[in-house]
C-alpha positions as CSV (number, residue, x, y, z in Angstrom):
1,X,0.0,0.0,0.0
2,X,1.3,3.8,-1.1
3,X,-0.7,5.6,1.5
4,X,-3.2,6.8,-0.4
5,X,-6.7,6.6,0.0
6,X,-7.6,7.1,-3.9
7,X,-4.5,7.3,-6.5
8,X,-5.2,8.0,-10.4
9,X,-2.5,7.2,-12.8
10,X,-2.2,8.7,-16.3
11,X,-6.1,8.4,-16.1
12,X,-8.4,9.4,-19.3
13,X,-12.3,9.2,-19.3
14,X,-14.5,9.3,-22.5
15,X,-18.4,9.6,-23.5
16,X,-18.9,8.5,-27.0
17,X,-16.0,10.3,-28.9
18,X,-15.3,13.0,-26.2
19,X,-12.7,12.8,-23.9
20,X,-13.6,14.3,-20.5
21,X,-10.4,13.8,-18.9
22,X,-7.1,13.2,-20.0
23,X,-4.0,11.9,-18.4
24,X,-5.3,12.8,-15.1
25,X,-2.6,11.4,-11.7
26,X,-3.0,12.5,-8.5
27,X,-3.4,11.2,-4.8
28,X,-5.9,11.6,-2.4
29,X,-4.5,11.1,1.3
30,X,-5.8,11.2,4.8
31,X,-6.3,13.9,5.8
32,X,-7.3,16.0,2.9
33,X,-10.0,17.4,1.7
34,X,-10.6,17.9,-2.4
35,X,-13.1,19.4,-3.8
36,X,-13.9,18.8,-7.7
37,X,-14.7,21.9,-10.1
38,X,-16.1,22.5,-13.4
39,X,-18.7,23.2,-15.6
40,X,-21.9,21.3,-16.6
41,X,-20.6,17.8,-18.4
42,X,-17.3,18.5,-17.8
43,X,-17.1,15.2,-16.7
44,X,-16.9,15.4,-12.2
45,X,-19.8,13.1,-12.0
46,X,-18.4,10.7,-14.8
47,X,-14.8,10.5,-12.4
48,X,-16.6,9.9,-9.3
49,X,-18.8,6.7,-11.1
50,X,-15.4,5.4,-12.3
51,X,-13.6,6.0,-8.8
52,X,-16.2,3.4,-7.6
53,X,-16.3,0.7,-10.3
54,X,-19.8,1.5,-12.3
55,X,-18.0,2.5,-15.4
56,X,-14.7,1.9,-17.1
57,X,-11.6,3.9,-17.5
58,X,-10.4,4.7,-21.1
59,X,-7.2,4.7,-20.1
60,X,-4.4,4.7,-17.3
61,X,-5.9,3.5,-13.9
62,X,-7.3,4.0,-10.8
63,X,-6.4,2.6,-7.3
64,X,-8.4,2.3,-4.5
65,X,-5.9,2.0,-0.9
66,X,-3.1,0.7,-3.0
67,X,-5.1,-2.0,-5.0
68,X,-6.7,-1.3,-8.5
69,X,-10.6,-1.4,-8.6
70,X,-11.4,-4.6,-9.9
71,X,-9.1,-6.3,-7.3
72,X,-11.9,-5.4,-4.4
73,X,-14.4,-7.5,-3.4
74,X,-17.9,-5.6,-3.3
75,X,-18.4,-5.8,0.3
76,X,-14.5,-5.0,1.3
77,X,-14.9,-1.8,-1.0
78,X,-18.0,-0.5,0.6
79,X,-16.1,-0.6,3.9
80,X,-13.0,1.0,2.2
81,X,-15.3,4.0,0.3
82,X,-18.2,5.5,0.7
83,X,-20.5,7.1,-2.0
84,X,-23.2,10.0,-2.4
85,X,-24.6,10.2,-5.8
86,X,-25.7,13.1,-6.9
87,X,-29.5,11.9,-7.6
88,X,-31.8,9.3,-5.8
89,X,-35.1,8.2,-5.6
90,X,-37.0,6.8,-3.1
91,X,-39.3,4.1,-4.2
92,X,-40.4,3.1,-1.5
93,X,-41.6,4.0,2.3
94,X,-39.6,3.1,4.8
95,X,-38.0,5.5,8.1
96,X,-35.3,7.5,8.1
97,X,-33.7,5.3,10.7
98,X,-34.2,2.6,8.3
99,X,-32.5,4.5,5.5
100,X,-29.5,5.5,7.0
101,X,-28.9,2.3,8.8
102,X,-28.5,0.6,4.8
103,X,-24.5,2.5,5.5
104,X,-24.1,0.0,7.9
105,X,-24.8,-3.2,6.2
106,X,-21.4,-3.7,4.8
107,X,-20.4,-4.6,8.7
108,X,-23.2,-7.2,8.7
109,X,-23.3,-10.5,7.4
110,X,-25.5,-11.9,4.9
111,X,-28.0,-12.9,7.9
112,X,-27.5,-10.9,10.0
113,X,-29.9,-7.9,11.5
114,X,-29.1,-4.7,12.5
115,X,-28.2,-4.5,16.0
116,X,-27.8,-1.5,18.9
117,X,-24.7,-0.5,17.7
118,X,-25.6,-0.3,14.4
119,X,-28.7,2.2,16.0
120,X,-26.1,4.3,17.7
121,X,-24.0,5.5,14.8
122,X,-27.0,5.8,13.0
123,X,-28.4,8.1,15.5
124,X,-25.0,9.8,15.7
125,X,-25.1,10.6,12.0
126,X,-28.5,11.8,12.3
127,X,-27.5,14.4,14.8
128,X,-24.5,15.3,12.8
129,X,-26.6,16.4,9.8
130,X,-29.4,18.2,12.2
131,X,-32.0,15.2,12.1
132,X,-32.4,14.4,15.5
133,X,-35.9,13.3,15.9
134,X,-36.5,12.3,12.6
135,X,-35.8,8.9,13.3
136,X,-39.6,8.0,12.6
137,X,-40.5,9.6,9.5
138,X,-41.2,8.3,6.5
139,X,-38.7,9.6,3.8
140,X,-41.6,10.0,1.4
141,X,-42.5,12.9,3.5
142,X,-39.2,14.8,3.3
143,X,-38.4,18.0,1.7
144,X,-35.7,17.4,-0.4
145,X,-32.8,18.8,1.5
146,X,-34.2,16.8,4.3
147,X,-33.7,13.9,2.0
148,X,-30.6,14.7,0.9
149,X,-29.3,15.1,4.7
150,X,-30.6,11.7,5.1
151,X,-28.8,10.3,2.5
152,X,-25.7,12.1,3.7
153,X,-26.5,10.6,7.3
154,X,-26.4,6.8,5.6
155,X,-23.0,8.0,4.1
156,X,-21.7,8.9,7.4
157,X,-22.9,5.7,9.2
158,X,-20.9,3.7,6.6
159,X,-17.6,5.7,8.3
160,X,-15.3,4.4,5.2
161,X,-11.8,5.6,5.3
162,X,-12.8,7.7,2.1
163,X,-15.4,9.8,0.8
164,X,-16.9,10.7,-2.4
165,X,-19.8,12.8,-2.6
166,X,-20.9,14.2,-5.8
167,X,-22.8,17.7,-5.2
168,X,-23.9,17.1,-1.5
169,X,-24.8,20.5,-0.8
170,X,-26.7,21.2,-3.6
171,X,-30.5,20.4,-2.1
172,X,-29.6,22.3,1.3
173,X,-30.2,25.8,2.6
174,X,-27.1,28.2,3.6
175,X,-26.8,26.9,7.3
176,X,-27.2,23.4,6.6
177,X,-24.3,23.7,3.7
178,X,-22.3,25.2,6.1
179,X,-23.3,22.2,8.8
180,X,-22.0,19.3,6.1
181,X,-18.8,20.9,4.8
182,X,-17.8,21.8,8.1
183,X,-18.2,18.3,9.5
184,X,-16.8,16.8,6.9
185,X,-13.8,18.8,7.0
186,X,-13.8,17.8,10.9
187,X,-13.5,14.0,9.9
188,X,-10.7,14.5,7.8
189,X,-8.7,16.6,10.5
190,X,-9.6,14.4,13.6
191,X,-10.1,11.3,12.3
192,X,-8.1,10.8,9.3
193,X,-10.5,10.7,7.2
194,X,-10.2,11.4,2.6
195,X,-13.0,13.6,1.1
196,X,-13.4,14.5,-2.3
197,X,-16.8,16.6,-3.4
198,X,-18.4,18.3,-6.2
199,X,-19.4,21.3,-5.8
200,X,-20.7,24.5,-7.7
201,X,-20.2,27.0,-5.5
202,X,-16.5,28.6,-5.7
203,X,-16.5,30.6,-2.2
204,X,-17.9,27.1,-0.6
205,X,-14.8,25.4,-2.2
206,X,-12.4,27.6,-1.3
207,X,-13.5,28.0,2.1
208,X,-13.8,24.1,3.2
209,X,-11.2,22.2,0.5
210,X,-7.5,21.6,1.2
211,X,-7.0,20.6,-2.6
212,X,-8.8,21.0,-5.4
213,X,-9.0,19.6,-9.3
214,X,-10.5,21.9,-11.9
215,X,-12.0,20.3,-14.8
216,X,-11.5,21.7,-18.6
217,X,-13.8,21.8,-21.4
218,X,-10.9,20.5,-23.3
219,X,-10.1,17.8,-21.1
220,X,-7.3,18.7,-19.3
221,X,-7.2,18.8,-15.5
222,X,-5.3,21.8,-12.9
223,X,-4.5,19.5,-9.6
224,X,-3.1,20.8,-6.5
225,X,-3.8,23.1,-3.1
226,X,-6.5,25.1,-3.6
227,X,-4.6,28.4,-3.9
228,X,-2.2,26.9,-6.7
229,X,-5.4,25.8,-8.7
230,X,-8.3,28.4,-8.0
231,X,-6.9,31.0,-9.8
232,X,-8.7,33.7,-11.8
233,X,-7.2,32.5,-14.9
234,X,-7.6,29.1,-14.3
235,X,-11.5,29.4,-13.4
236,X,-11.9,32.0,-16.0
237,X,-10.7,29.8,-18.5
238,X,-12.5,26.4,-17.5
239,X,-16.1,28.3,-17.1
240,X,-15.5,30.4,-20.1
241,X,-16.6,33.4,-17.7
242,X,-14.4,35.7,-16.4
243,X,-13.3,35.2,-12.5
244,X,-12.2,38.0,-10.3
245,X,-10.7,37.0,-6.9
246,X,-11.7,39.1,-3.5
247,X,-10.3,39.4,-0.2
248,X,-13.1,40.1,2.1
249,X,-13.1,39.6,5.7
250,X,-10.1,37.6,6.0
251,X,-11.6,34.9,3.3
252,X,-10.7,34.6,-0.3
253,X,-14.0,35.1,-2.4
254,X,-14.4,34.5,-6.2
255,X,-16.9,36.7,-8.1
256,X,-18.2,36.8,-11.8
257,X,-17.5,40.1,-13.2
């Protein structure tokens, strides 16, 4: 094992005959906190379905703790990384205790039921994304930041070593973005954990990330600390919109102009 948590090498992506990414390394270690940036198809959601085995690289390869995708078994991966896609629907009724205790079935055996411990982190998680007392609603009543706080709170019960959310804050309101980016950037200082996210919002990914990678239209990819890669030229250039960078406060803010 190389000590990383997540570990690209030379890594290209396509859809049909477009390349999204192209020779892509880098390495996401404890500790750190990376936030993905880009426009619309620029391919973020596209990486983060390859980083956990539901499509194929097009080149180059990705490693996941050392060992290449394919060399996981289903069940050791989920307890390796967790995932947040960027849509979901719920089919069905069922509580939100329910729901988020799904993160924990990767520690359970094929029989076996959920137990008190299993109850407690779920509880925990709840509280950590400010859904203490929801334990008995049906998610088919939810607004749907509430649902997407549930679906964060499954995330966190899975406690994985690494974490890939694509656009977690996107459903919530100001306070409750604030809530989730915080936390998560608590897990990777006091507990070691990896995060990478997507995220829209430049001031949010400045504020929270450690590292960042900024997607092109043309397929190439600026890796690095976030002050090395959020630049105004750099932005400006992969949203095709011009950038101007503020200090405001004591906090580096990025504008339109």
């Amino acid at each position: 094992m190389n000590g990383a948590l997540l570990e690209a090498q030379d890594l290209t992506l396509r859809v049909g005959r477009r390349t999204l990414v192209r020779g892509l390394s880098f390495r996401l270690c404890a500790g750190e906190v990376w936030c993905m940036l880009g426009p619309n198809g620029a391919g973020k959601s596209t990486f983060l379905h390859t980083a956990v085995g539901l499509r194929e690289t097009q080149g180059g390869a990705l490693r996941l703790a050392g060992k290449t995708l394919a060399d996981w078994p289903a069940t050791a991966a989920a307890r390796q990384r967790a995932f947040l896609p960027q849509t979901f629907h719920d089919a069905f009724s069922a509580s939100v205790l329910e729901s988020v205790m799904l993160g924990r079935h990767p520690y359970l055996s094929r029989w076996q039921w959920e137990g008190g411990d299993e109850r407690a982190i779920a509880l925990d998680a709840l509280r950590a994304v400010d859904l203490a007392g929801f334990e008995r609603r049906d998610v088919l009543t939810l607004s749907g930041g509430e649902r997407q706080r549930v679906a964060l709170a499954a995330l966190l019960a899975q406690d994985a070593p690494l974490l890939l959310l694509d656009e977690p804050v996107s459903h919530l309101d100001l306070h409750h973005q604030l809530l989730v980016l915080e936390h998560l950037v608590e897990l990777a200082r006091a507990r070691g954990k990896g995060v990478l996210f997507t995220v829209h919002e430049l001031n949010l990914a400045a504020r929270f990330a450690s590292h960042a990678l900024l997607l092109t239209p043309q397929g190439a990819v600026h890796q690095g600390p976030v002050a090395k890669v959020m630049t105004e030229a750099a932005l400006s250039g992969a949203f095709g919109h011009r950038v101007t960078r503020l200090e405001a406060a004591g906090r580096t803010l990025f504008v339109p102009a």
